[in-house]
N, C-alpha and C positions, 0 to 999 in steps of 0.2 A: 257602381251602385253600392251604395254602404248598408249592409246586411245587420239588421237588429232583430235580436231579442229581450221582450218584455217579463218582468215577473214584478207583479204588484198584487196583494190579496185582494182588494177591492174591486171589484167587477166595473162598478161605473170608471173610476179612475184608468183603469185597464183600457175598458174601453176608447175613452178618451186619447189617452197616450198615444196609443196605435193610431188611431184616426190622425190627431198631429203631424206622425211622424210619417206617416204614408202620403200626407199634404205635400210633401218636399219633393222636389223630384230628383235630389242625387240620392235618398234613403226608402228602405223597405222594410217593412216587419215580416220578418220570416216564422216568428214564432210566440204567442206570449202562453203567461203558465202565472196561476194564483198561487203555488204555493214554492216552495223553494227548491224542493225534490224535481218536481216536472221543469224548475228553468235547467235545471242542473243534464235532464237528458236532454234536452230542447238544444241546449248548445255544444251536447255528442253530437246529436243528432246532426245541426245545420252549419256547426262551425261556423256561426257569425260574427262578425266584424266587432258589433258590443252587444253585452248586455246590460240593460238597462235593469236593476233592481232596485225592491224596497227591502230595510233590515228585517223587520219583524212580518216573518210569514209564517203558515204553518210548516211543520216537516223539516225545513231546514230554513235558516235566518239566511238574509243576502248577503252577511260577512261568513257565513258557513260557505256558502256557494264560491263567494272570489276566491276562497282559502282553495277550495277543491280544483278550482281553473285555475290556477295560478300558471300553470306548464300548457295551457290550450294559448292557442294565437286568438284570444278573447280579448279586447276591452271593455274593462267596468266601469260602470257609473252608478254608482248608488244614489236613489234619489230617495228621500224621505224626510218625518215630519218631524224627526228627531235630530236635533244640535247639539248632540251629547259627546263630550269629547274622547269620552271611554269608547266611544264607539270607532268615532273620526280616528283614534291613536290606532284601533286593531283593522282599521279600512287601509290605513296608510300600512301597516303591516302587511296587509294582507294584497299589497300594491296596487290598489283600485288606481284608476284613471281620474276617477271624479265622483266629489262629492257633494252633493248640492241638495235644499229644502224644496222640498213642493209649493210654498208658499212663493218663491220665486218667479219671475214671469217668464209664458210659455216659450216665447222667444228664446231662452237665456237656455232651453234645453238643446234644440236643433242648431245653436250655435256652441253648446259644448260638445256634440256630436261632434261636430266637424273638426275641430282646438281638438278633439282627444284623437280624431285620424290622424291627424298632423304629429301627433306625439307627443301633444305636453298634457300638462295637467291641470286640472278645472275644479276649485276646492272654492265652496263656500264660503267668506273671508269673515265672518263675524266667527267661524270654527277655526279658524288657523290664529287669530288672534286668540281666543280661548283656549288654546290648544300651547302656546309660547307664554302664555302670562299664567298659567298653574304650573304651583310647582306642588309634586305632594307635601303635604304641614309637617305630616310623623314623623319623628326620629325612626332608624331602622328596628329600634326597641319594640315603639311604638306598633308601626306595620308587622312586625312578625308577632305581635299579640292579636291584632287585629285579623289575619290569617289564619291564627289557631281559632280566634274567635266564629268566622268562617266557617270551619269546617267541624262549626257544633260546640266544640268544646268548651266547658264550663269554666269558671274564676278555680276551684280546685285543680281541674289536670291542666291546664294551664299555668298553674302556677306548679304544678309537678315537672310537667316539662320542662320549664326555665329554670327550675331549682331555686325560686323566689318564695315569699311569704304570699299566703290569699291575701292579704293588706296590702302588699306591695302590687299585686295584680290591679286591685280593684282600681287603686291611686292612678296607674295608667290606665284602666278603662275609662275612667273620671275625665282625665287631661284628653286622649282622644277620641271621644261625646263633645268636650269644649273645642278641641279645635277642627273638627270636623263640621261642627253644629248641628248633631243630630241628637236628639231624645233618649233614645235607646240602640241598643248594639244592631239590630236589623237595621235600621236606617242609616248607621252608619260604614254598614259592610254595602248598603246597596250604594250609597255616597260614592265609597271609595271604588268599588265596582264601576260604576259611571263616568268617573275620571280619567278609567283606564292605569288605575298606579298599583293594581294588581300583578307584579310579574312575571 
């Protein structure tokens, strides 16, 4: 019997899930948990076969959770509504088993259940093509302004740090806004953030 645990914030979906997977008769939900903290004891607790999570929960995200299993005889599935490859790149980091949309048919879960007992891996294929056809645009110039950028810092200390002119700053904030395509610097650190081409 293949031993699951659920962690999805959403109550109806939760419940959903569960119901599915307890339809099966090789699989059983041992545990589920709305927020990312309670899946994270849930799979001390019952040492199940997977977990089944969503990214964005309260308390801890489901790529905060694979990160902390990583050393349990857990397998992950991250299921969610997000085809974000900055996500996909720290899921594969974070060595999930599977990463697949909600929007997917329900079938296509209790059949990766099985594919990820067996040992392979189960990835969303519109993500893995998104995932090999980006490359980041920025020169390394580029990205390590974009980082200071990040962490507050203004066209001044930025250009203190580098030992460049504020003209010279701005000229590369200008170039990546253009090649990022974003408006303004928030949009563009949340861009590059979502790529996953943060280091």
């Amino acid at each position: 019997m293949i031993s699951v645990v659920i962690a999805e914030d959403q109550k109806m979906l939760l419940g959903a899930l569960a119901a599915l997977i307890d339809l099966e008769d090789d699989m059983s939900v041992v545990g589920s948990a709305s927020n990312g903290e309670d899946a994270l004891a849930l799979v001390k607790e019952h040492e199940p076969d997977i977990c089944i999570m969503d990214i964005e929960m309260p308390k801890k995200s489901g790529l905060d959770v694979a990160e902390e299993i990583k050393d349990f005889d857990c397998k992950v599935i991250i299921l969610t509504t997000f085809a974000r490859s900055g996500y996909f790149q720290r899921a594969v980091k974070a060595g999930v088993n599977g990463y697949m949309l909600k929007d997917s048919p329900s079938d296509d879960l209790t059949s990766a259940i099985r594919q990820v007992m067996e040992g392979r891996r189960i990835y969303a294929p519109e993500l893995v093509d998104e995932f090999y056809s980006q490359e980041n645009p920025l020169t390394d110039r580029e990205s390590e302004i974009l980082v200071l950028m990040a962490e507050g810092k203004s066209t001044k200390d930025i250009a203190e740090v580098l030992h460049l002119t504020n003209g010279t700053i701005r000229n590369y904030i200008s170039t990546i806004l253009d090649k990022l395509e974003a408006s303004n610097r928030i949009e563009a650190i949340t861009r590059f953030k979502e790529k996953g081409w943060f280091n």
